[in-house]
Structure formats: structure tokens, C-alpha cells
N, CA, C, O and CB atoms as a CASP TS submission, in Angstrom:
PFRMAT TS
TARGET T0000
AUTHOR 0000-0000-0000
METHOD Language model
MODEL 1
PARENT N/A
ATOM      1  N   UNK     1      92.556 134.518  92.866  1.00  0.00           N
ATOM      2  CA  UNK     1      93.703 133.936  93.523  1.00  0.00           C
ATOM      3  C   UNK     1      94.956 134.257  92.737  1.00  0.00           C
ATOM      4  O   UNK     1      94.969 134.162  91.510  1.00  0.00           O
ATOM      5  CB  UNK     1      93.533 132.427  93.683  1.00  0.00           C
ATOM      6  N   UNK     2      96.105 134.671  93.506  1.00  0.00           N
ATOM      7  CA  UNK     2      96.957 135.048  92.986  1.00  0.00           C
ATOM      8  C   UNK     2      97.942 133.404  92.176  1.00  0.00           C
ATOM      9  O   UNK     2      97.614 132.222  92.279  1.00  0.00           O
ATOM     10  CB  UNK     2      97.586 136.047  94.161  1.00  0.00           C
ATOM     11  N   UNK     3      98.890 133.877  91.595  1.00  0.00           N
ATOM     12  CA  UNK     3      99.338 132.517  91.384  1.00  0.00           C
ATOM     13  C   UNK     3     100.413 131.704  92.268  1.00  0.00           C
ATOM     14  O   UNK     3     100.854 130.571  92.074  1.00  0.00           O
ATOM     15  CB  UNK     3      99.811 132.546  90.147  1.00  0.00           C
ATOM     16  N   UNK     4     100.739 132.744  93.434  1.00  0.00           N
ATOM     17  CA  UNK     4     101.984 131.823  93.827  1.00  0.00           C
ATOM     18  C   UNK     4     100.963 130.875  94.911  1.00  0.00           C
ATOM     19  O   UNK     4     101.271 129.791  95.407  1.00  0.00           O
ATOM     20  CB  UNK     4     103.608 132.832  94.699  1.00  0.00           C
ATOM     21  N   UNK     5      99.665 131.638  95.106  1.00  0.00           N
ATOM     22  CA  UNK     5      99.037 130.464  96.021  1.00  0.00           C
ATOM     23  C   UNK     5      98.653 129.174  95.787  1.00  0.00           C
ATOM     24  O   UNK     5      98.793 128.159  96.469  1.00  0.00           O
ATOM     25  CB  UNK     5      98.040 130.786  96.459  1.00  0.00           C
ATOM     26  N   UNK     6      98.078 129.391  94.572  1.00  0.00           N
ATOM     27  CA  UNK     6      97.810 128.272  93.232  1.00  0.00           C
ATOM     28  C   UNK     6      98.898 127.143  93.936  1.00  0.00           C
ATOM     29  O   UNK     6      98.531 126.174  94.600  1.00  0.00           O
ATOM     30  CB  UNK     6      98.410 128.987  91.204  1.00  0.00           C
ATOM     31  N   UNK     7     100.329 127.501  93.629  1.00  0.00           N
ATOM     32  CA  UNK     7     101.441 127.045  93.462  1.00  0.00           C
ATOM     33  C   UNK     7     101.662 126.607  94.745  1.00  0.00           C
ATOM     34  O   UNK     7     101.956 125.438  94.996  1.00  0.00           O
ATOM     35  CB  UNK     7     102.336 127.876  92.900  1.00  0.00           C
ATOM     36  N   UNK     8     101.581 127.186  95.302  1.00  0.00           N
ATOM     37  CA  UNK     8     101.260 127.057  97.350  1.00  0.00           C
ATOM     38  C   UNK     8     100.122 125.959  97.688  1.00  0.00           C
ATOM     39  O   UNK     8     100.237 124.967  98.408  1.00  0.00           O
ATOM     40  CB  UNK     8     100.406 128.874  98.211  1.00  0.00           C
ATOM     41  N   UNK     9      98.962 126.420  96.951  1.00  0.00           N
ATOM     42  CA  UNK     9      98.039 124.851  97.386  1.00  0.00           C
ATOM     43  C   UNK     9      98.053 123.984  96.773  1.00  0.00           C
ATOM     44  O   UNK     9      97.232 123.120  97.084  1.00  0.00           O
ATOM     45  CB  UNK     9      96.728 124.754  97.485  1.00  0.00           C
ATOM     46  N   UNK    10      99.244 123.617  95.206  1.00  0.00           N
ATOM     47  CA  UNK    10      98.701 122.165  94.575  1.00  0.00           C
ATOM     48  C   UNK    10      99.783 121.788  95.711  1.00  0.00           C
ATOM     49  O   UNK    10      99.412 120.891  96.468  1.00  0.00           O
ATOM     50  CB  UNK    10      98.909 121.583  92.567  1.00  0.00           C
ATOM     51  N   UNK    11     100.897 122.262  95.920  1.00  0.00           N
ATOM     52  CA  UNK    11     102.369 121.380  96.529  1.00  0.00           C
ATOM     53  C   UNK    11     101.413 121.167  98.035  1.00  0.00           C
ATOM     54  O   UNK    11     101.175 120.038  98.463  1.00  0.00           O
ATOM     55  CB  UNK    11     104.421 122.625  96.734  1.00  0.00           C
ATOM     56  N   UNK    12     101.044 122.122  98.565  1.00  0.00           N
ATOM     57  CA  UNK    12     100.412 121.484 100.033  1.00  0.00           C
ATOM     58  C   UNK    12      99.450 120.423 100.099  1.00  0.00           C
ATOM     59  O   UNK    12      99.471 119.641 101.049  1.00  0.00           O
ATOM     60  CB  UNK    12      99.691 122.493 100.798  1.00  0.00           C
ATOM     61  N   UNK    13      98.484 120.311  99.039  1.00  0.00           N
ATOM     62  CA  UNK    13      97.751 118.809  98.324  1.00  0.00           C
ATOM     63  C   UNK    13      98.261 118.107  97.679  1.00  0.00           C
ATOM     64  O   UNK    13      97.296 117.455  97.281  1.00  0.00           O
ATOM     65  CB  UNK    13      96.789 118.822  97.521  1.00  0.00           C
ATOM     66  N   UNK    14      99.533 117.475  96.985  1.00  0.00           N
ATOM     67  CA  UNK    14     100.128 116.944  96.497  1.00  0.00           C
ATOM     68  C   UNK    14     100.679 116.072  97.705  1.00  0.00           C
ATOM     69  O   UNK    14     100.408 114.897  97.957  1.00  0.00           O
ATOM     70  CB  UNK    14     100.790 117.690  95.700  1.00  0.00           C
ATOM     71  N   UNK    15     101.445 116.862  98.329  1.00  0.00           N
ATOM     72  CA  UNK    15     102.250 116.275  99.520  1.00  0.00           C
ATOM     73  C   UNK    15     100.950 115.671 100.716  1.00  0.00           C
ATOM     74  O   UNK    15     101.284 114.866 101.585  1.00  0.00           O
ATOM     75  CB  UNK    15     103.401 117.732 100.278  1.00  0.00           C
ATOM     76  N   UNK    16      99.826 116.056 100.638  1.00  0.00           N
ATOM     77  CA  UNK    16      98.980 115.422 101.627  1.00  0.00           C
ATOM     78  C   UNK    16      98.849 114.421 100.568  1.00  0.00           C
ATOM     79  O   UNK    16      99.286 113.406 101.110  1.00  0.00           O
ATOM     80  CB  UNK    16      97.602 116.201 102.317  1.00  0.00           C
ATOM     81  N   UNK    17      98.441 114.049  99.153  1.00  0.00           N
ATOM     82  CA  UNK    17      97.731 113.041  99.018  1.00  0.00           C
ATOM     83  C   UNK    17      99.072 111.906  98.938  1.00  0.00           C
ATOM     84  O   UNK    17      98.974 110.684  98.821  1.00  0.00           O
ATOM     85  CB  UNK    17      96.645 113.221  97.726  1.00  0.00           C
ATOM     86  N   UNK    18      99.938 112.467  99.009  1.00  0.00           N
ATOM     87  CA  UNK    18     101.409 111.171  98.924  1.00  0.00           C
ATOM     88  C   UNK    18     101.387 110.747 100.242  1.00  0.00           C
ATOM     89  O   UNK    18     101.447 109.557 100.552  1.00  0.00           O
ATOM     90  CB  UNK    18     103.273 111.792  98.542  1.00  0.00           C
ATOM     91  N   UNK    19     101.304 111.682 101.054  1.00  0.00           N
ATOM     92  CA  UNK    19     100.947 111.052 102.912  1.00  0.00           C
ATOM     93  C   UNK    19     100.184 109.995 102.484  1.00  0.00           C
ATOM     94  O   UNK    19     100.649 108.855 102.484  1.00  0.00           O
ATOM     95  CB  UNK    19      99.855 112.182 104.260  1.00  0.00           C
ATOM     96  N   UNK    20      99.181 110.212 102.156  1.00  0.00           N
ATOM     97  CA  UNK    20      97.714 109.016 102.274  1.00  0.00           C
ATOM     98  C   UNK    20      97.948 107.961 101.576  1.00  0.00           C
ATOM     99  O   UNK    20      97.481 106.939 102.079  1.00  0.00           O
ATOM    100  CB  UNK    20      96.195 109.487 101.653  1.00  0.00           C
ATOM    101  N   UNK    21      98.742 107.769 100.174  1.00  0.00           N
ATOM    102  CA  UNK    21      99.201 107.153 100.254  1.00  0.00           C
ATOM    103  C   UNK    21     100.189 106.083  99.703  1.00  0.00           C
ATOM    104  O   UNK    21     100.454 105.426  98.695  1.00  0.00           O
ATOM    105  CB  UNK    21      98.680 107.187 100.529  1.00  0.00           C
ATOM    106  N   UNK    22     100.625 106.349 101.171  1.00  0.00           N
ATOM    107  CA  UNK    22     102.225 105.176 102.100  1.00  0.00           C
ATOM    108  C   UNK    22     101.558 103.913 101.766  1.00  0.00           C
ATOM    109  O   UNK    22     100.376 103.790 101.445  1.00  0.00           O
ATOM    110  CB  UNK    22     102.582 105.243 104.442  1.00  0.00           C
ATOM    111  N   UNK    23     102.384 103.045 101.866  1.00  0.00           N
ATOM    112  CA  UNK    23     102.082 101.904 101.865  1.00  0.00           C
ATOM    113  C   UNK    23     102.022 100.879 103.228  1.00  0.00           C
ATOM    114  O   UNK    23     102.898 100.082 103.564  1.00  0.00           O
ATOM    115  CB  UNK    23     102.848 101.571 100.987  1.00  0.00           C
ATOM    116  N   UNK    24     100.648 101.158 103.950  1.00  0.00           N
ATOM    117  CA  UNK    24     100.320 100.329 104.765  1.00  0.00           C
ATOM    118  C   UNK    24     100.027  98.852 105.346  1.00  0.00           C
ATOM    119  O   UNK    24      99.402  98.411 106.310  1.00  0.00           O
ATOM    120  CB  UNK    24      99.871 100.686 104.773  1.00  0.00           C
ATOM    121  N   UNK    25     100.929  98.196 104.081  1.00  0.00           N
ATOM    122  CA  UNK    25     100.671  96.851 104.333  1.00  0.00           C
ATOM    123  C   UNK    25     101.844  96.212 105.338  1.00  0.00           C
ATOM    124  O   UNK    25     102.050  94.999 105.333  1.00  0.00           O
ATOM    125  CB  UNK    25     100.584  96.108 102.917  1.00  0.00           C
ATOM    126  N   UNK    26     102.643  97.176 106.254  1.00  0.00           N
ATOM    127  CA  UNK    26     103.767  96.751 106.890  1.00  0.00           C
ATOM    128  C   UNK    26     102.667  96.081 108.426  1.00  0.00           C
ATOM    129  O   UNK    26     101.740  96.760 108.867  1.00  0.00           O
ATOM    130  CB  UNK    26     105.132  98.288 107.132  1.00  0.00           C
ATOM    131  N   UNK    27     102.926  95.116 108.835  1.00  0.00           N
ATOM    132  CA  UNK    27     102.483  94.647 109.945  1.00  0.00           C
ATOM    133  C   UNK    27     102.886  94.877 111.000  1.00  0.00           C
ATOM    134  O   UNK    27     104.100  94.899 111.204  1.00  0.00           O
ATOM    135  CB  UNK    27     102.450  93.723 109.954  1.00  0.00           C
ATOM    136  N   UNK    28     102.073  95.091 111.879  1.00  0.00           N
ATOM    137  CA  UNK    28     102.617  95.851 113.282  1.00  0.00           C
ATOM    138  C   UNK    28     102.727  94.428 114.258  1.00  0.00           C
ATOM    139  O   UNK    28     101.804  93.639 114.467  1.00  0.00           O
ATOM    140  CB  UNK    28     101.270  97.274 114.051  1.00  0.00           C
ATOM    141  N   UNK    29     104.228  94.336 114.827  1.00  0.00           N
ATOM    142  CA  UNK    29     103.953  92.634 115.448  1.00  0.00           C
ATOM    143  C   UNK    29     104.699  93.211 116.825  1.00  0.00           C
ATOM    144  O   UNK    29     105.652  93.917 117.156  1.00  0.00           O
ATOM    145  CB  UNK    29     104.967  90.865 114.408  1.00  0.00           C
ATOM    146  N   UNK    30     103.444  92.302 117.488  1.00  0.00           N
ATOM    147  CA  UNK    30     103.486  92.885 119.158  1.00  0.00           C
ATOM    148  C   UNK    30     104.709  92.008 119.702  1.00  0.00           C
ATOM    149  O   UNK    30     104.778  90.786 119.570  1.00  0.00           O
ATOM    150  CB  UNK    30     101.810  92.513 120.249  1.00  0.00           C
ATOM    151  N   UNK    31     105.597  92.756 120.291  1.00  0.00           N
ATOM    152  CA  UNK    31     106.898  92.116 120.436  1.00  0.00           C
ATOM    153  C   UNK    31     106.956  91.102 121.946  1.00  0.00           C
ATOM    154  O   UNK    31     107.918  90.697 122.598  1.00  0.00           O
ATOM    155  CB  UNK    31     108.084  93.442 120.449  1.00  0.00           C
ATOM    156  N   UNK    32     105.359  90.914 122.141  1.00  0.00           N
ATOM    157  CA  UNK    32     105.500  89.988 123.414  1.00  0.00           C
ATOM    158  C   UNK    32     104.905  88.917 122.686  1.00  0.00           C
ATOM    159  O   UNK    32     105.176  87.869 123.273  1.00  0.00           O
ATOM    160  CB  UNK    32     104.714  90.422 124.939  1.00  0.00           C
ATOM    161  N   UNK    33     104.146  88.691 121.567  1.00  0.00           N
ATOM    162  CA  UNK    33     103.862  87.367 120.865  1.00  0.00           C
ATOM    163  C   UNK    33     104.974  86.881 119.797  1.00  0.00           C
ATOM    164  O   UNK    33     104.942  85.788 119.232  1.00  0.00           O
ATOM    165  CB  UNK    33     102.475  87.509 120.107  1.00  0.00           C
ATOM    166  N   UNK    34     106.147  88.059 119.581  1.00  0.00           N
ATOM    167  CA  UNK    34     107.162  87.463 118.892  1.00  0.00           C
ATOM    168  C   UNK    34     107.928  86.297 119.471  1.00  0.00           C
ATOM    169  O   UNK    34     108.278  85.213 119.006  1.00  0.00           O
ATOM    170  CB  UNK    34     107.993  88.403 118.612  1.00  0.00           C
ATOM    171  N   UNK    35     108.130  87.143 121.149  1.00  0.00           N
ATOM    172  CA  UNK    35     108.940  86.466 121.672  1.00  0.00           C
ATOM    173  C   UNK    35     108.584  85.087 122.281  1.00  0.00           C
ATOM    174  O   UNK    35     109.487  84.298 122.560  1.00  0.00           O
ATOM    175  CB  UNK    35     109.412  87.223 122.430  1.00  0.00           C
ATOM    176  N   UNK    36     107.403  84.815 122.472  1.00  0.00           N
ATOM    177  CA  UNK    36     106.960  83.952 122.692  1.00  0.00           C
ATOM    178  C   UNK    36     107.043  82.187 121.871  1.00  0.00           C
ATOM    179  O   UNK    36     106.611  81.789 120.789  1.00  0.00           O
ATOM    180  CB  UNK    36     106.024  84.617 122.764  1.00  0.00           C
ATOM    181  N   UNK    37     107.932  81.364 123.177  1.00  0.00           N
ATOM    182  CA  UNK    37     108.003  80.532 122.317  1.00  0.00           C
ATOM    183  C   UNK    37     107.173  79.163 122.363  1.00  0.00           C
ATOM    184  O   UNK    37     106.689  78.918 123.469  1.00  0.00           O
ATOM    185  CB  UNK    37     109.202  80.386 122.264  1.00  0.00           C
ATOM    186  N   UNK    38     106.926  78.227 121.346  1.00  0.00           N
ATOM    187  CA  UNK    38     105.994  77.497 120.925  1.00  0.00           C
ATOM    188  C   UNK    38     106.547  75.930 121.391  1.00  0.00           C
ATOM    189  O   UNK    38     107.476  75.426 120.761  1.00  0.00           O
ATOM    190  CB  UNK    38     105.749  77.813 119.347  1.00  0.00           C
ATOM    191  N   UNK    39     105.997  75.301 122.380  1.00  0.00           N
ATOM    192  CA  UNK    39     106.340  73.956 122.429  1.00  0.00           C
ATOM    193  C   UNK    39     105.180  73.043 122.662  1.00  0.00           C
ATOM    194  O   UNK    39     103.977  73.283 122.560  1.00  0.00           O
ATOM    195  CB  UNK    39     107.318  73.766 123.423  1.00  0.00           C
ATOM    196  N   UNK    40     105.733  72.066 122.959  1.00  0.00           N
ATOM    197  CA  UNK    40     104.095  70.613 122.788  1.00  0.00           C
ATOM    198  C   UNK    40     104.503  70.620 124.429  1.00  0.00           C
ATOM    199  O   UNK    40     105.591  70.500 124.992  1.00  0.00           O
ATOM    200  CB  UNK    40     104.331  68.258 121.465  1.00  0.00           C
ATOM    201  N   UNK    41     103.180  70.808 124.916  1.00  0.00           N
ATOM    202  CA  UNK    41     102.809  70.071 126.390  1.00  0.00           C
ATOM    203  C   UNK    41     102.311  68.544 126.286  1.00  0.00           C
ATOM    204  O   UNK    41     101.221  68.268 125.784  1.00  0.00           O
ATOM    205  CB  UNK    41     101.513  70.928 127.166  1.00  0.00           C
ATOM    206  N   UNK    42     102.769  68.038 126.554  1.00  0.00           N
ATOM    207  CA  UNK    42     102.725  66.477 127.222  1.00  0.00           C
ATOM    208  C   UNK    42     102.175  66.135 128.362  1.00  0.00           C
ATOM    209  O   UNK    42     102.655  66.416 129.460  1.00  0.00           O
ATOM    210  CB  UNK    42     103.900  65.959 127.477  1.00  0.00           C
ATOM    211  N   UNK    43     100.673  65.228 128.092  1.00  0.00           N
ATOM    212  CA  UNK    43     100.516  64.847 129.819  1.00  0.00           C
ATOM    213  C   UNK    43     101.228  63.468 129.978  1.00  0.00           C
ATOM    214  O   UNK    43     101.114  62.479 129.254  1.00  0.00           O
ATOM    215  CB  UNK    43      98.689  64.644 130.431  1.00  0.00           C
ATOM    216  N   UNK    44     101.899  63.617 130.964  1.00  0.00           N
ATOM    217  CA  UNK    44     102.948  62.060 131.212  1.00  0.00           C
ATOM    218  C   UNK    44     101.777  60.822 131.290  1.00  0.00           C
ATOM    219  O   UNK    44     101.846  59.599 131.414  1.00  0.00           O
ATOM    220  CB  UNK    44     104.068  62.061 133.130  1.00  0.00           C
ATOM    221  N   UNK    45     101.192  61.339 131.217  1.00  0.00           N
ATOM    222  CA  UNK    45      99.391  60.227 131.610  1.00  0.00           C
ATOM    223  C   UNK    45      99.779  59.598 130.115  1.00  0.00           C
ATOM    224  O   UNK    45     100.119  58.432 129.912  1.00  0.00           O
ATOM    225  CB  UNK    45      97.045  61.414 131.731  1.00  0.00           C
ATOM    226  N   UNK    46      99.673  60.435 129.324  1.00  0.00           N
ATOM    227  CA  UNK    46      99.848  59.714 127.835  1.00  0.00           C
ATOM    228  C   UNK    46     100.949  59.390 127.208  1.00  0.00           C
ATOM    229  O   UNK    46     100.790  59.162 126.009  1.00  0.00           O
ATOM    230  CB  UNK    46      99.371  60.371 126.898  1.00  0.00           C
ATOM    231  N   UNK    47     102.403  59.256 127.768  1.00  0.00           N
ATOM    232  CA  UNK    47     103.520  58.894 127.633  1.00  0.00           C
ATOM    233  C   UNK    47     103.606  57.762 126.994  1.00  0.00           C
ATOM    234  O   UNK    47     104.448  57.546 126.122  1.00  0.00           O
ATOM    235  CB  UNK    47     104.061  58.892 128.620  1.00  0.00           C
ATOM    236  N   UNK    48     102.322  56.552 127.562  1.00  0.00           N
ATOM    237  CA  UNK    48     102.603  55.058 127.278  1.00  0.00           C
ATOM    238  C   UNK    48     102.225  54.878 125.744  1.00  0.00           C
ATOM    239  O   UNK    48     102.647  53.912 125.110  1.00  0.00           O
ATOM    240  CB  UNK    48     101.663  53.993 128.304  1.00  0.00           C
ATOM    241  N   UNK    49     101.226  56.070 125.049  1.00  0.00           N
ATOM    242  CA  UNK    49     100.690  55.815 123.921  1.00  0.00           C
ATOM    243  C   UNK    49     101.939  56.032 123.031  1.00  0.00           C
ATOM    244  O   UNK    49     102.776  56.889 123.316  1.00  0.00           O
ATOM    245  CB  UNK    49      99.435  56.651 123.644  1.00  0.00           C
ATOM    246  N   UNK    50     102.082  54.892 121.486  1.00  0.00           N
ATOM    247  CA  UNK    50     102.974  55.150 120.700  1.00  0.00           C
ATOM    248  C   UNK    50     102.325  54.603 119.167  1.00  0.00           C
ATOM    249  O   UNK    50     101.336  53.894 118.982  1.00  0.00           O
ATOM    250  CB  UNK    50     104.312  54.498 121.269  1.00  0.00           C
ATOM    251  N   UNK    51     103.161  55.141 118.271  1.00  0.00           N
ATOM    252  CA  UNK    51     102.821  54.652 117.508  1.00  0.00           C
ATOM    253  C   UNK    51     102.343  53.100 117.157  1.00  0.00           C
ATOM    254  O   UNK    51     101.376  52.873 116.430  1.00  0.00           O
ATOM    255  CB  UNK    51     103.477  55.070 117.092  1.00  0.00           C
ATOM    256  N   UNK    52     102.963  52.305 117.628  1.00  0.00           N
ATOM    257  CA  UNK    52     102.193  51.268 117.753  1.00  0.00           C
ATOM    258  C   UNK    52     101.074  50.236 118.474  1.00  0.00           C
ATOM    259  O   UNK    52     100.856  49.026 118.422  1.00  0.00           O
ATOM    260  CB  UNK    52     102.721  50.995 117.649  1.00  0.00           C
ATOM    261  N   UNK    53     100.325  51.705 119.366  1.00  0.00           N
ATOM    262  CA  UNK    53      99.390  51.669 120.243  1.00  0.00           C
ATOM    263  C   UNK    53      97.675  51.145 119.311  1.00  0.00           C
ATOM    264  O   UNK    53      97.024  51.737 118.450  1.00  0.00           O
ATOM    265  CB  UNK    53      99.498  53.318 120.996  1.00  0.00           C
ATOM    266  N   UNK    54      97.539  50.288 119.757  1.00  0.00           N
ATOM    267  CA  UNK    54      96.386  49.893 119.023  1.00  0.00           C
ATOM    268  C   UNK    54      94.937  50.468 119.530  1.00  0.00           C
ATOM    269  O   UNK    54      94.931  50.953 120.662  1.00  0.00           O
ATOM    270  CB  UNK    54      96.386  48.397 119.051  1.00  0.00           C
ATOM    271  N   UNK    55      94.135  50.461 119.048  1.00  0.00           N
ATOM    272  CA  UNK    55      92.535  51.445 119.545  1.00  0.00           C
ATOM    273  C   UNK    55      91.922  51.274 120.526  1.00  0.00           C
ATOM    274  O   UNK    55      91.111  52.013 121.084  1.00  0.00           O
ATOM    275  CB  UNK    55      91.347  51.359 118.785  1.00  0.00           C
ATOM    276  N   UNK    56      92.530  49.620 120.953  1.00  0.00           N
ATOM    277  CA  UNK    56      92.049  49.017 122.360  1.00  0.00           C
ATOM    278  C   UNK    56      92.759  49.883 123.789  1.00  0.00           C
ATOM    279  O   UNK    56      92.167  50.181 124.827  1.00  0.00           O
ATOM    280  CB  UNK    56      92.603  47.224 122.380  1.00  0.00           C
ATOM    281  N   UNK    57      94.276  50.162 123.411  1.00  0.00           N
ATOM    282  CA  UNK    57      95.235  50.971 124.063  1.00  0.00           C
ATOM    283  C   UNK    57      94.337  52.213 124.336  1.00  0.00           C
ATOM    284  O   UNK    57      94.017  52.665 125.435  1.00  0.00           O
ATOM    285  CB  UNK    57      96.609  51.252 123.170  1.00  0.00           C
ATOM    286  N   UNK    58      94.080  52.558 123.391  1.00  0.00           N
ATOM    287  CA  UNK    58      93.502  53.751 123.116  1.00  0.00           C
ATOM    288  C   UNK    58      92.486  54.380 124.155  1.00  0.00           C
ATOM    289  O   UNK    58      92.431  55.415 124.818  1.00  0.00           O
ATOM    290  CB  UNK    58      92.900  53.575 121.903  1.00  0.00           C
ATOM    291  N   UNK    59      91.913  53.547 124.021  1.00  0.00           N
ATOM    292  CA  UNK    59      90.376  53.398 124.623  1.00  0.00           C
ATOM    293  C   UNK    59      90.318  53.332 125.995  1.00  0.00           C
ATOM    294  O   UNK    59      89.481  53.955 126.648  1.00  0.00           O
ATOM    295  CB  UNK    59      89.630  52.140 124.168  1.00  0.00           C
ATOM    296  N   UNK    60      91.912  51.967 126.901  1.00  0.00           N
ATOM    297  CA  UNK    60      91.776  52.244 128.385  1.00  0.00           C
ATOM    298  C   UNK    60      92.238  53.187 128.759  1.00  0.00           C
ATOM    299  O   UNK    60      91.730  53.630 129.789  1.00  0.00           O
ATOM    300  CB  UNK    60      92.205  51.461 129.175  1.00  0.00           C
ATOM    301  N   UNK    61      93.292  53.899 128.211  1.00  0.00           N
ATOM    302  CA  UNK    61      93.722  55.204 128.365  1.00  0.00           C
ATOM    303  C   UNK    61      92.585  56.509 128.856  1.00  0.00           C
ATOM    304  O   UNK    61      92.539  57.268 129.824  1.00  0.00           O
ATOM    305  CB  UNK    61      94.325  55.464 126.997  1.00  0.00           C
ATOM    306  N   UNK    62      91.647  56.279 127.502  1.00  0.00           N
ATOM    307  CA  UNK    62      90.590  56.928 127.755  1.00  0.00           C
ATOM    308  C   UNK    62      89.786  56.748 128.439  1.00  0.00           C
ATOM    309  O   UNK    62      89.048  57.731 128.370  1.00  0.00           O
ATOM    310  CB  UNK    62      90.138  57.092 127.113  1.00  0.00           C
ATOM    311  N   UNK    63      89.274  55.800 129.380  1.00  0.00           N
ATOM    312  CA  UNK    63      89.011  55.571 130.359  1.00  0.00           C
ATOM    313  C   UNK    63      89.413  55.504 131.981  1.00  0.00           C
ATOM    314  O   UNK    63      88.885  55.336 133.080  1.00  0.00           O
ATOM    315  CB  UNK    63      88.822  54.998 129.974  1.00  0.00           C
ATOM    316  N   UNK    64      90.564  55.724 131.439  1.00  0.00           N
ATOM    317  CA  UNK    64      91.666  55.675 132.694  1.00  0.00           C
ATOM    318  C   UNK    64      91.374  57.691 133.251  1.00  0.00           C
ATOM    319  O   UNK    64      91.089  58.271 134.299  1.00  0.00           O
ATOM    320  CB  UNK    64      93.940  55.128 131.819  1.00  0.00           C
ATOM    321  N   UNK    65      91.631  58.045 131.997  1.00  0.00           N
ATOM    322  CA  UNK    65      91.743  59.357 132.135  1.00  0.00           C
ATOM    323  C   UNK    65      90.493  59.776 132.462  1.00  0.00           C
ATOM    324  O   UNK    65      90.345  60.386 133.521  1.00  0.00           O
ATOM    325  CB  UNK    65      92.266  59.997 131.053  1.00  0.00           C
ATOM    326  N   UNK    66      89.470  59.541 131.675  1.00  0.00           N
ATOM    327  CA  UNK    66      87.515  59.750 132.470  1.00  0.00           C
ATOM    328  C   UNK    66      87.625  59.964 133.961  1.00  0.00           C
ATOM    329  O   UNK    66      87.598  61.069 134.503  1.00  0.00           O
ATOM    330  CB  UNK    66      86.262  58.004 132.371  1.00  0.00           C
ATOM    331  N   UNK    67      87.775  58.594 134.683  1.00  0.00           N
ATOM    332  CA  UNK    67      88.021  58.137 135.679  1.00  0.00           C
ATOM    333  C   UNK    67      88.545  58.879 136.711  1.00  0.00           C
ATOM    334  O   UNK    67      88.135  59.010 137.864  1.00  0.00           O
ATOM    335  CB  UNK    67      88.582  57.319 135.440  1.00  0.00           C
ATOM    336  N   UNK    68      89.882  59.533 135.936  1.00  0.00           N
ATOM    337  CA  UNK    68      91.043  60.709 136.685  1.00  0.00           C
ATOM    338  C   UNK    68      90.697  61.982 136.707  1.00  0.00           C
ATOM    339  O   UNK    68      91.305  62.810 137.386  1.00  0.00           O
ATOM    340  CB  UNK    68      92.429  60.855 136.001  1.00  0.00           C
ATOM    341  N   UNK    69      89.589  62.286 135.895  1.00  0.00           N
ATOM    342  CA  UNK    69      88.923  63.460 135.539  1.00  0.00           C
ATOM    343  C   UNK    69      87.611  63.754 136.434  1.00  0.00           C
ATOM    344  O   UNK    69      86.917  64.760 136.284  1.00  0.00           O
ATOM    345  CB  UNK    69      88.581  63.349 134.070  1.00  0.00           C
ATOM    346  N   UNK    70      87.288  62.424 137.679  1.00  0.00           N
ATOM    347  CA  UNK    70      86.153  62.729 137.832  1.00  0.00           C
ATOM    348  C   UNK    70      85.008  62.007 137.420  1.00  0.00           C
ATOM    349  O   UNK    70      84.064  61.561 138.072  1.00  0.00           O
ATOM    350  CB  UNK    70      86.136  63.666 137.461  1.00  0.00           C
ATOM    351  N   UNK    71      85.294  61.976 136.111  1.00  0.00           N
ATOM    352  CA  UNK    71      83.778  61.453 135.770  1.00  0.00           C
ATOM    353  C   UNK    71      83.359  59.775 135.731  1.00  0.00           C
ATOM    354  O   UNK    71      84.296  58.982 135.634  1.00  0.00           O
ATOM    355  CB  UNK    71      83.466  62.014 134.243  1.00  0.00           C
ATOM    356  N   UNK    72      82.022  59.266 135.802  1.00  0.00           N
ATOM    357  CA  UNK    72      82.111  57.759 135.997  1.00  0.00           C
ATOM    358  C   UNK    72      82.201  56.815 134.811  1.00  0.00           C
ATOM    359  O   UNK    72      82.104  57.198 133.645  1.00  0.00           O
ATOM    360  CB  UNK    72      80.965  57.340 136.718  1.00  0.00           C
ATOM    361  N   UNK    73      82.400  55.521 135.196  1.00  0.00           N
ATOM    362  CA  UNK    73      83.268  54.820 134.178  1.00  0.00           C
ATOM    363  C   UNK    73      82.236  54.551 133.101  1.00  0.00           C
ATOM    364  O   UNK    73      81.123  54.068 133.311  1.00  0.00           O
ATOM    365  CB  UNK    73      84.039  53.411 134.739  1.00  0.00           C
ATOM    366  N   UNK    74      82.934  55.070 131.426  1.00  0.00           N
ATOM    367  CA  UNK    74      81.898  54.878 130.700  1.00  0.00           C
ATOM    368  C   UNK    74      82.059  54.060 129.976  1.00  0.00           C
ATOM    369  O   UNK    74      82.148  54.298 128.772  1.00  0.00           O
ATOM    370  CB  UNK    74      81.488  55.716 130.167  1.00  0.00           C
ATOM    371  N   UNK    75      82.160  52.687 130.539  1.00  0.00           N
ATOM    372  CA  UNK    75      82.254  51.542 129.771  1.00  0.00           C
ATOM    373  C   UNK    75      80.684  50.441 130.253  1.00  0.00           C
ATOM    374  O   UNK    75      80.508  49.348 129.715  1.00  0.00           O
ATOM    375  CB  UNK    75      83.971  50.811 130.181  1.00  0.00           C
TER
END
């Protein structure tokens, strides 16, 4: 091998192994879950519950809702 090839294949392997490597830790972010925005759904069913709703509250709620759902009363 002559030498300018030498010289010809470290720079053509040099420059491939700097391709390889880039630094791939950049995240690819899908610009329809960026835009997407984040809120609390509320069922107005549960409007009445508050912080000072006690477990009994709790409970006809949850039964109320069984009930509204279809299913029979599981009390």
C-alpha cells in the first residue's frame, strides 16, 4: 500500500468512528404528546365529596355510584 492511501484510510475511519460516536442521548419528543395538555376530569357525581367528608359520606357515594353503574346494591 502506497502511503497516501494509508493516509486516505485512517482519515476515512477516523471520521466514521467520530460518526458513531455522537452523542445520542438527545430525546426525540413526539410533538403531538408535547402539545398535549394535562387536566383533572371531575365526575360532578363526586362534587359533594370534600375534605371534610367522613367514610360514612364516602361509602353512600359509593353506593350511589354501584347503583348508577348498573350493578346491585352492595350493602
Amino acid at each position: 500500500m502506497t502511503c497516501k492511501f494509508k493516509i486516505v484510510f485512517l482519515l476515512l475511519f477516523g471520521t466514521f468512528l467520530l460518526q458513531c460516536n455522537k452523542d445520542d442521548s438527545e430525546e426525540i419528543v413526539d410533538p403531538v404528546v408535547e402539545d398535549e395538555k394535562t387536566g383533572t376530569i371531575t365526575d360532578p357525581f363526586y362534587a359533594v365529596l370534600n375534605e371534610n367528608s367522613s367514610l360514612e359520606d364516602y361509602w353512600d357515594l359509593y353506593v350511589k355510584d354501584a347503583i348508577r353503574s348498573g350493578k346491585p346494591d352492595p350493602r
